[in-house]
DOKEKE-524814 format. One record per residue (C-alpha): x, y, z; chain. Coordinates in Angstrom, 3 decimals, m for minus. Example, Ala and Ser with C-alpha at 12.3 -4.5 7.8 and 13.67 -1.06 7.14 Angstrom:
BEGIN
atom c1:12.300, c2:m4.500, c3:7.800, kette:A;
atom c1:13.670, c2:m1.060, c3:7.140, kette:A;
END
This chain:
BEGIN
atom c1:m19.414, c2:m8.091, c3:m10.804, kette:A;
atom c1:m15.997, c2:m7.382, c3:m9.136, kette:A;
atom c1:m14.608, c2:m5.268, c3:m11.435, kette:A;
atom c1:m14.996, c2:m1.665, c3:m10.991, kette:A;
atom c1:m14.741, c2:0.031, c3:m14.901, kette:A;
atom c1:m14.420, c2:3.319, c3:m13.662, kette:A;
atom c1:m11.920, c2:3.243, c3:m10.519, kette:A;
atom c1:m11.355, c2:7.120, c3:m11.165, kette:A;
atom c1:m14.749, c2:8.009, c3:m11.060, kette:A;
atom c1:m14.763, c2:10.466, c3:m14.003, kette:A;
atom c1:m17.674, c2:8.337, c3:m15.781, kette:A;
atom c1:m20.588, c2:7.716, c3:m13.490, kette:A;
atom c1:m19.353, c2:10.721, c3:m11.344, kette:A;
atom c1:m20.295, c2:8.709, c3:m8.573, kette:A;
atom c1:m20.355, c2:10.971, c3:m5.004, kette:A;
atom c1:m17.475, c2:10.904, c3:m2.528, kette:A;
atom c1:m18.159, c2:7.776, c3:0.090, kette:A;
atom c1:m18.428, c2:9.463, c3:3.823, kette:A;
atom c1:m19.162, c2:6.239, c3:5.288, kette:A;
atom c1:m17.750, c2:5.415, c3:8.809, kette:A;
atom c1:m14.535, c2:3.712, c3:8.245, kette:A;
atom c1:m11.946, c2:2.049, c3:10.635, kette:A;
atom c1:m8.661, c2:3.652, c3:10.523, kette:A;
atom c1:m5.203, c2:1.963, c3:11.672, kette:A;
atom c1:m2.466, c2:2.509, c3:13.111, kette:A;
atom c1:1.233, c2:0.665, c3:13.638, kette:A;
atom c1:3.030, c2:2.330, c3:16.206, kette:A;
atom c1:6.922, c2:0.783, c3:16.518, kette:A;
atom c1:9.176, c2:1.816, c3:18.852, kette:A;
atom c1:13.168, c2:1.695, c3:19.511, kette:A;
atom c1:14.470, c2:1.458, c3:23.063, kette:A;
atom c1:17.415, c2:3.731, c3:24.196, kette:A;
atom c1:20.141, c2:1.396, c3:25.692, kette:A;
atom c1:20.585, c2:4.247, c3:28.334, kette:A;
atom c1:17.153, c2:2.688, c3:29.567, kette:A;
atom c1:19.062, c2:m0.573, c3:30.956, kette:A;
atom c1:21.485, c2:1.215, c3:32.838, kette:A;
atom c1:18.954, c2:2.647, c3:35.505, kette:A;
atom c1:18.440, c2:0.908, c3:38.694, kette:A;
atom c1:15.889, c2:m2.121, c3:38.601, kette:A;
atom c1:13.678, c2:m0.771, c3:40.661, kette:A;
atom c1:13.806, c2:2.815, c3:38.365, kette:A;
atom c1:13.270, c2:0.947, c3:35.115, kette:A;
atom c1:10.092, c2:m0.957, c3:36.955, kette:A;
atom c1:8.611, c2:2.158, c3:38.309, kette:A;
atom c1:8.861, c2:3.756, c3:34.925, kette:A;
atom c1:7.306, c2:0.317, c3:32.901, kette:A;
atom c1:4.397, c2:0.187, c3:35.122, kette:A;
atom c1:3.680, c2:3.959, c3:34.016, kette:A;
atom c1:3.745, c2:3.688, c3:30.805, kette:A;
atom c1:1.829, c2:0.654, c3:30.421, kette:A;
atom c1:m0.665, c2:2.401, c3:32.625, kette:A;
atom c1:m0.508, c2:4.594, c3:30.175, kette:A;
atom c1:m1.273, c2:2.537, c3:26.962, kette:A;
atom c1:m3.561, c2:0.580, c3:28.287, kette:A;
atom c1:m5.759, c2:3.758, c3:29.595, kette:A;
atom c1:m6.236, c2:4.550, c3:25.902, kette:A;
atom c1:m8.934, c2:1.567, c3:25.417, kette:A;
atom c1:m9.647, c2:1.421, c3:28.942, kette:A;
atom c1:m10.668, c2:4.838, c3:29.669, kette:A;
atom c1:m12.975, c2:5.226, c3:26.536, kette:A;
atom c1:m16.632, c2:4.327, c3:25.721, kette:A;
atom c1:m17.314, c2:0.827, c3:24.348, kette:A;
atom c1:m19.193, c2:2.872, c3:21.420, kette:A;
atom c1:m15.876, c2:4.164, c3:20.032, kette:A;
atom c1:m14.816, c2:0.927, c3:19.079, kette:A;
atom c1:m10.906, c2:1.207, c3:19.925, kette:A;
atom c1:m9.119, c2:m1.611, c3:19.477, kette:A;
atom c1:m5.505, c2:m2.171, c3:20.396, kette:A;
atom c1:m2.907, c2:m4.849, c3:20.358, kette:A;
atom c1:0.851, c2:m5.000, c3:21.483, kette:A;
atom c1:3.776, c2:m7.080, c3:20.062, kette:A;
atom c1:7.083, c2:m7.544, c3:20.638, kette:A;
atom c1:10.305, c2:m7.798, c3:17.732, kette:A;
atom c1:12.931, c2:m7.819, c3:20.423, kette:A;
atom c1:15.392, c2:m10.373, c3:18.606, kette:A;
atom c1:13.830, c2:m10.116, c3:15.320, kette:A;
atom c1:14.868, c2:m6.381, c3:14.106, kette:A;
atom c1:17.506, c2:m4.296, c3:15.140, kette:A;
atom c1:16.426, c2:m1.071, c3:14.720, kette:A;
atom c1:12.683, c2:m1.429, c3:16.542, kette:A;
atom c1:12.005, c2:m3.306, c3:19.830, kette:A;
atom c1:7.863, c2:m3.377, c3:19.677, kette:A;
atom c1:4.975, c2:m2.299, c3:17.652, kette:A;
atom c1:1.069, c2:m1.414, c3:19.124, kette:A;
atom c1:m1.222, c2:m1.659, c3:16.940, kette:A;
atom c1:m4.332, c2:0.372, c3:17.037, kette:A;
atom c1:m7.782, c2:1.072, c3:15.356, kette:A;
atom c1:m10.316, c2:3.489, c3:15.923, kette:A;
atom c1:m12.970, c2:5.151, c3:13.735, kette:A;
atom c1:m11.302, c2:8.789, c3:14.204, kette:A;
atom c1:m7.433, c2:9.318, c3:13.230, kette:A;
atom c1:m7.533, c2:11.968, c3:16.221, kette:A;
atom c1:m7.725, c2:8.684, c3:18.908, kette:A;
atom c1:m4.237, c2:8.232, c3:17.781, kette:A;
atom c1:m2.983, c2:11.335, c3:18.472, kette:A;
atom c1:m4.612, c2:11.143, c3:21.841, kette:A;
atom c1:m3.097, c2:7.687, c3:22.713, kette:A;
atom c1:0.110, c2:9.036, c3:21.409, kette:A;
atom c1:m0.120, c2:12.424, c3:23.478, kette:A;
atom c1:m1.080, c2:9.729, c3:26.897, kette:A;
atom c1:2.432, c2:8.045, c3:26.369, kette:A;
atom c1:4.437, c2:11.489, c3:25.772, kette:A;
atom c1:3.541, c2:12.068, c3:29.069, kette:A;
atom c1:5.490, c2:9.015, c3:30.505, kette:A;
atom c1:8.921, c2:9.034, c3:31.832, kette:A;
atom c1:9.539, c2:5.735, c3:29.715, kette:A;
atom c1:8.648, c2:7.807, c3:26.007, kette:A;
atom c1:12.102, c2:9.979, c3:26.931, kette:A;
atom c1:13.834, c2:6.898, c3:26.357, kette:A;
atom c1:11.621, c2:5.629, c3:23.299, kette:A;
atom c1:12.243, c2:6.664, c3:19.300, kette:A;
atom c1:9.715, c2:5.630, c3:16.577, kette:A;
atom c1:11.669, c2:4.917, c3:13.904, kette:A;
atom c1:8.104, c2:3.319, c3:11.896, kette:A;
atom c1:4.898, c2:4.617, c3:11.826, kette:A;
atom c1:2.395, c2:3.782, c3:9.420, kette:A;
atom c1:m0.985, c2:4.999, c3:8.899, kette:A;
atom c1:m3.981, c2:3.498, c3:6.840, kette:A;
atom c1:m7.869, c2:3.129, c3:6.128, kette:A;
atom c1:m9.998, c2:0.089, c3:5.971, kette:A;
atom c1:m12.386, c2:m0.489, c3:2.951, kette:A;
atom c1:m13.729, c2:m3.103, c3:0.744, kette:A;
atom c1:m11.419, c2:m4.520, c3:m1.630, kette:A;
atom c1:m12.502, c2:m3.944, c3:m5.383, kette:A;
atom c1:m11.160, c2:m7.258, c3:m6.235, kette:A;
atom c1:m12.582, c2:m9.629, c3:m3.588, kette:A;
atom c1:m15.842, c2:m9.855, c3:m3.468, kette:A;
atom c1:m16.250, c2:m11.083, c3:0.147, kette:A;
atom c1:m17.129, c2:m9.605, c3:3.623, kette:A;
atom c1:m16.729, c2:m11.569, c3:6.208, kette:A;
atom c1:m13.545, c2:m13.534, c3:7.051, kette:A;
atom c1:m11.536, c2:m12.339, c3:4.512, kette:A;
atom c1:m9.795, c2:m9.473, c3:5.998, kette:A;
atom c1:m10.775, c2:m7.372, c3:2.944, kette:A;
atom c1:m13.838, c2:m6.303, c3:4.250, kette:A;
atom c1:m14.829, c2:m3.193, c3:5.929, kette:A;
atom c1:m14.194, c2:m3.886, c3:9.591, kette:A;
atom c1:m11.241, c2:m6.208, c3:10.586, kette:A;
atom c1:m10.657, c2:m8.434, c3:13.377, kette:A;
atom c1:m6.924, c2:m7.792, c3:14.733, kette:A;
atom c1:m4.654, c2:m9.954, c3:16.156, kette:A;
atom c1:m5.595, c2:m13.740, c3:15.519, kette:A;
atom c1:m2.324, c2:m15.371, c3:15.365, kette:A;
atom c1:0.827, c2:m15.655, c3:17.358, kette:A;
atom c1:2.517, c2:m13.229, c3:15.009, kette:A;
atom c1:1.899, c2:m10.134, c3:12.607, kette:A;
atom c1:3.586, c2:m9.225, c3:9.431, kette:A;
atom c1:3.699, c2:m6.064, c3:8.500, kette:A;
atom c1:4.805, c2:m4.061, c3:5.303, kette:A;
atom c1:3.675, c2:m0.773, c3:3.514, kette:A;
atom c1:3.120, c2:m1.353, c3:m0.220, kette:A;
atom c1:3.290, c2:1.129, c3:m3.250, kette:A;
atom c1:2.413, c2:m0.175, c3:m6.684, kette:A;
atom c1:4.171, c2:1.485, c3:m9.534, kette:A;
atom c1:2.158, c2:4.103, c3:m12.008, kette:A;
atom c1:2.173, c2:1.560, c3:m14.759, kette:A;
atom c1:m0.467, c2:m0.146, c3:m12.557, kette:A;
atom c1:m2.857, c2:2.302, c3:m12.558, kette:A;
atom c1:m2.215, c2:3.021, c3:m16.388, kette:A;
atom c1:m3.701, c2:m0.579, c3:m17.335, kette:A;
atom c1:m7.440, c2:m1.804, c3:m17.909, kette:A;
atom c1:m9.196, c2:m2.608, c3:m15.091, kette:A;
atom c1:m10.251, c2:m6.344, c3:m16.500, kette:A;
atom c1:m6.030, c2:m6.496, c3:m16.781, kette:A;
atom c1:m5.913, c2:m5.764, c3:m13.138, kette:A;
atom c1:m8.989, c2:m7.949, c3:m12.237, kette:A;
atom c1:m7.338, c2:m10.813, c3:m14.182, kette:A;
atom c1:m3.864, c2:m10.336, c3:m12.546, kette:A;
atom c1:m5.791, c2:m10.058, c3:m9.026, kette:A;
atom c1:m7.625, c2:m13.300, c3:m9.631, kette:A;
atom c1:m4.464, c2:m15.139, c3:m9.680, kette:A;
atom c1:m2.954, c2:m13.686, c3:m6.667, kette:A;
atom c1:m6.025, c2:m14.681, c3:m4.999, kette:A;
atom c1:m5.994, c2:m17.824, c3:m6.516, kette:A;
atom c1:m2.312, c2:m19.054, c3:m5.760, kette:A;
atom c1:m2.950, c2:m17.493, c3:m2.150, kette:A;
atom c1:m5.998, c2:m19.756, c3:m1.597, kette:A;
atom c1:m3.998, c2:m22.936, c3:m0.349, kette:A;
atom c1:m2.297, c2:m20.809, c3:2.509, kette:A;
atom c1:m5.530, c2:m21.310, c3:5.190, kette:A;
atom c1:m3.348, c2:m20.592, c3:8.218, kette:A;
atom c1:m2.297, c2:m17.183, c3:7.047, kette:A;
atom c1:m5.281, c2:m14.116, c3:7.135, kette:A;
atom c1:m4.575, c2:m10.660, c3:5.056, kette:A;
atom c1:m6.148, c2:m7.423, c3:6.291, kette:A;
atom c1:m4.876, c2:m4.835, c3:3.368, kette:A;
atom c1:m5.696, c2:m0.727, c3:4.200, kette:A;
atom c1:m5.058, c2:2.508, c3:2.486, kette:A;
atom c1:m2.946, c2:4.673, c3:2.778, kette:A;
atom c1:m3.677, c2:7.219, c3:m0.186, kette:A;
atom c1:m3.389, c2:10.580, c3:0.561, kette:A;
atom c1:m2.530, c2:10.120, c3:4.593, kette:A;
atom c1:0.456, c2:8.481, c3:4.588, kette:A;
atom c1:3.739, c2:7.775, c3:2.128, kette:A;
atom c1:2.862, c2:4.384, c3:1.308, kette:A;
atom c1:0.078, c2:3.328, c3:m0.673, kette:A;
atom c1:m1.138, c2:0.283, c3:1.505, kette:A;
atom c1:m0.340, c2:m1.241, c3:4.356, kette:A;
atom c1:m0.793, c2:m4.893, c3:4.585, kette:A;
atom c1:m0.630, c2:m7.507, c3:7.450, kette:A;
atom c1:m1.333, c2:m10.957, c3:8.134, kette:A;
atom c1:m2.493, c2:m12.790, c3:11.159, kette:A;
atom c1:m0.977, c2:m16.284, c3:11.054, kette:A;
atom c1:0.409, c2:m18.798, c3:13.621, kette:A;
atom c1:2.610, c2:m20.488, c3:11.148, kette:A;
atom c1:5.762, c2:m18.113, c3:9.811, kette:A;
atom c1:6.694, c2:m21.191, c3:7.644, kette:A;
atom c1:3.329, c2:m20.852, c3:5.610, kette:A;
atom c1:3.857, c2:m17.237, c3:5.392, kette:A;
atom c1:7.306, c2:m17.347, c3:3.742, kette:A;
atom c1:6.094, c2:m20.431, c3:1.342, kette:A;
atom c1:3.108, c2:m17.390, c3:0.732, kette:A;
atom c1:5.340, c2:m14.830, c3:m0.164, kette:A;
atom c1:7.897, c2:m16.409, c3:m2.301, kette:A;
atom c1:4.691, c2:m18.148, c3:m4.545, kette:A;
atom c1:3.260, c2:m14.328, c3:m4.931, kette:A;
atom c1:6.872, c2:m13.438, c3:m6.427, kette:A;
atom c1:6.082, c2:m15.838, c3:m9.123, kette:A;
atom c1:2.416, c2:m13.872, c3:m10.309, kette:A;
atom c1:2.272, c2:m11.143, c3:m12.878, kette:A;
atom c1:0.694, c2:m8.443, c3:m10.092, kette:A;
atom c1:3.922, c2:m8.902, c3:m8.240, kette:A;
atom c1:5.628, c2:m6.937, c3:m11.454, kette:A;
atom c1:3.750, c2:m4.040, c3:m10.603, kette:A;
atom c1:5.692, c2:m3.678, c3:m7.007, kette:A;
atom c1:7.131, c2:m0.600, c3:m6.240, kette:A;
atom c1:8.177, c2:m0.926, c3:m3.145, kette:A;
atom c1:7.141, c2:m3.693, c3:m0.350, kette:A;
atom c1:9.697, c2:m3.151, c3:2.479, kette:A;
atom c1:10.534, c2:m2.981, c3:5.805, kette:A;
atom c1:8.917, c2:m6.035, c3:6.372, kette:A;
atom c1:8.180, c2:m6.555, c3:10.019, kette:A;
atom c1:8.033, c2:m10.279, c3:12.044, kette:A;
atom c1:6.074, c2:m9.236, c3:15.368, kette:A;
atom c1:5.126, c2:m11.535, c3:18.027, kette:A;
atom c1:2.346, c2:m11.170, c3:19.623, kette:A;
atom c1:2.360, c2:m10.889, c3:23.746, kette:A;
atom c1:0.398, c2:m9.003, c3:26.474, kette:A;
atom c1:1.950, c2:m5.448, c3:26.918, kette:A;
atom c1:3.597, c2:m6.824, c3:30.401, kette:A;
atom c1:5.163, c2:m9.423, c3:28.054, kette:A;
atom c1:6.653, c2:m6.846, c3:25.307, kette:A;
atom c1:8.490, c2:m4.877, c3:28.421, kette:A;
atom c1:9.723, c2:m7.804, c3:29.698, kette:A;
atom c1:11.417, c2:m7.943, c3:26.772, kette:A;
atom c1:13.089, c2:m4.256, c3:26.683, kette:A;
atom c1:15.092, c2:m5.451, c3:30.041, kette:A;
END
């Protein structure tokens, strides 16, 4: 049974979930111009630091705190953010912490962050799947040659209608997805910790399938219910000596 009849909880009073969840968190970042006017050998020095830096956040820590990080690059794709890191950790205080390791860096003076999303990962109350599906409740990052990236609100009227309305409207977004193989979703919350309700990405080595994706979704009655689904990010995945290449 995938619907849940009481999503607010008032009914069976069920007890608050304190389960071990992974967080996440998309970092993106805007170069300063006034970066490409130092001396070569300045702009090296101060690359190697900080990537010293961000790599030192996985690196230095215990395998049993799970932190996961991955880097990507949207030099050429937006103008108003150069790369993105992605990370995920059980404890929304490893962020700060591989934030704080950065601020340290000579490179950060240069940096803005003109994104920055935060979210939770849980299971799905309309997908009743685990493994592989990205709606499950740990995620495996960073499969494909690029990310896609966008936070997600759905408007009040949502919430307002029966949950076999939203079950049935959910079953055909899943539906008309299901030909799209190449392309994998990992949705997470945001209630409550961030602006956005959701954030939502997807793994995929095939931005072709991705935009054939998206425009079919336009055509379902969930889509209706959109608040608000933008900036939507292209990132390219590369190794973190690859994404500051690409800053100059």
């Amino acid at each position: 049974m995938m619907v849940d009849l009481d999503p607010s909880g008032q009914v069976t009073g069920r007890e608050p979930d304190r389960a071990n969840r992974q967080f996440l968190n998309y970092a993106f970042y805007k170069l300063d111009p006034a970066f490409r006017r130092l001396p070569q050998a300045e702009r090296d020095e101060l690359k190697a630091e900080f990537q010293a830096a961000v790599e030192g956040w996985t690196e230095d820590a215990p395998a049993e705190k799970g932190l996961i990080q991955r880097t990507y690059s949207l030099v050429g794709l937006r103008g108003d953010v150069d790369f993105m890191l992605w990370r995920i950790a059980f404890d929304v205080r490893e962020f700060q912490e591989a934030q704080a390791r950065l601020n340290r860096t000579r490179l950060m003076g240069y940096l803005t962050q003109p994104y920055h999303y935060t979210a939770m990962q849980k299971r799905s109350q309309y997908v009743n799947r685990i493994e592989g599906s990205g709606h499950g409740l740990e995620i495996l990052p960073g499969q494909g040659k690029y990310l896609f990236i966008y936070p997600f609100i759905k408007t009040r009227a949502w919430y307002d209608l029966s949950p076999h309305s939203r079950q049935g409207m959910m079953d055909e977004h899943i539906y008309a997805s299901g030909p799209f193989k190449g392309v994998r979703i990992n949705t997470s919350y945001s209630y409550g910790i961030d602006d956005q309700e959701f954030v939502v990405s997807f793994d995929s080595d095939y931005p072709q399938e991705f935009v054939d994706l998206v425009g079919r979704l336009r055509y379902t009655e969930a889509s209706m219910y959109t608040l608000r689904d933008v900036p939507m990010f292209t990132c390219v995945k590369k190794d973190l000596s690859g994404v500051l290449t690409d800053l100059g």
